[in-house]
N, C-alpha and C positions, 0 to 999 in steps of 0.2 A: 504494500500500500504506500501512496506516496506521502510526502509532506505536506502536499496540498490539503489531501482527502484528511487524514487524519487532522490537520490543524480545523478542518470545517468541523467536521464530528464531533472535536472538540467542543470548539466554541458553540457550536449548536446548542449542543448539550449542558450545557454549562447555562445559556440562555433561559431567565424565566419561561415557564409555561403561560400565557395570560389566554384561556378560553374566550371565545365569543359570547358566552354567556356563564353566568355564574353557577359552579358546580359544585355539588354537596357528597363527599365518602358515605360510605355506608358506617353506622353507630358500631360503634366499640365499646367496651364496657371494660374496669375489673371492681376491685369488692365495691365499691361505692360511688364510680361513676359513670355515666356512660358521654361519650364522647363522640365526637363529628369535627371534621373540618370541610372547608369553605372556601372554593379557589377564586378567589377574584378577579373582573375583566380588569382590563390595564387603566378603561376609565375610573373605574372602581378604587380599584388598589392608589390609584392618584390620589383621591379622596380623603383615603382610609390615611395613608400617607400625611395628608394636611391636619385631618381632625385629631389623630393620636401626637401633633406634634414630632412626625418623624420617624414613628414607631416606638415613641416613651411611654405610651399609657395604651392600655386593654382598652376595647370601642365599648361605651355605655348602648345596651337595647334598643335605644331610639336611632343610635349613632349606626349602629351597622341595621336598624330597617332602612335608615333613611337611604343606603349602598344599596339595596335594592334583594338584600339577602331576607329569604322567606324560607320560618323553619318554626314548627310547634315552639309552644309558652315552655319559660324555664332553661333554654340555653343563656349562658354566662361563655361572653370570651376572656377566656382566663388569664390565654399566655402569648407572645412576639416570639415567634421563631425568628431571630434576627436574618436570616441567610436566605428567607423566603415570606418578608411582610407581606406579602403579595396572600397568605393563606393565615384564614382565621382559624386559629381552634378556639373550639368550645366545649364545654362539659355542663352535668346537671347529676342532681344524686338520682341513683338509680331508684325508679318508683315515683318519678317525679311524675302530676297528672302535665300530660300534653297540651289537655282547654286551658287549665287555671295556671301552670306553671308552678303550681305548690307542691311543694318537697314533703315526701313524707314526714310525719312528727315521729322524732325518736321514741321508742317506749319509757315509760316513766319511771323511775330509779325504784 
């Protein structure tokens, strides 16, 4: 393989992914939460970009509907993967209801 091909490959790859449209993983779970992330268009992730200051701060509910992301009550974006701000995670405790967004109540001591 040449230099050329591999240096494309490379760099391809290495390039954000930014979808046409905004796309949702499938949920993940372990003991207590389950989990999803959130690939953002390039519009989007621009956005997300300006509002968290850069990628300093998690997007408040209103902040990532207002990106155009549509997912049941109860996800919290938790955490910046700094290497790919372009994708939201999010989690919620498992049992959480999907209408109300309320988390189950722990049992009582």
């Amino acid at each position: 393989e040449g230099c050329e091909k591999r240096w494309a490959r490379n760099t391809l790859s290495a390039m954000p992914h930014y979808p046409d449209e905004i796309e949702y993983s499938d949920k993940y779970s372990d003991a207590a939460y389950e989990y999803r992330h959130v690939i953002l268009t390039k519009p989007a992730a621009k956005e997300a970009w300006k509002l968290s200051g850069g990628a300093k701060r998690t997007l408040q509910e209103a902040e990532w509907r207002g990106l155009g992301v549509q997912q049941s009550r109860g996800w919290v974006h938790y955490e910046i993967h700094r290497p790919e701000p372009h994708i939201l995670l999010f989690r919620r405790p498992l049992g959480t209801d999907p209408t109300t967004g309320q988390a189950p109540h722990a049992p009582a001591a």
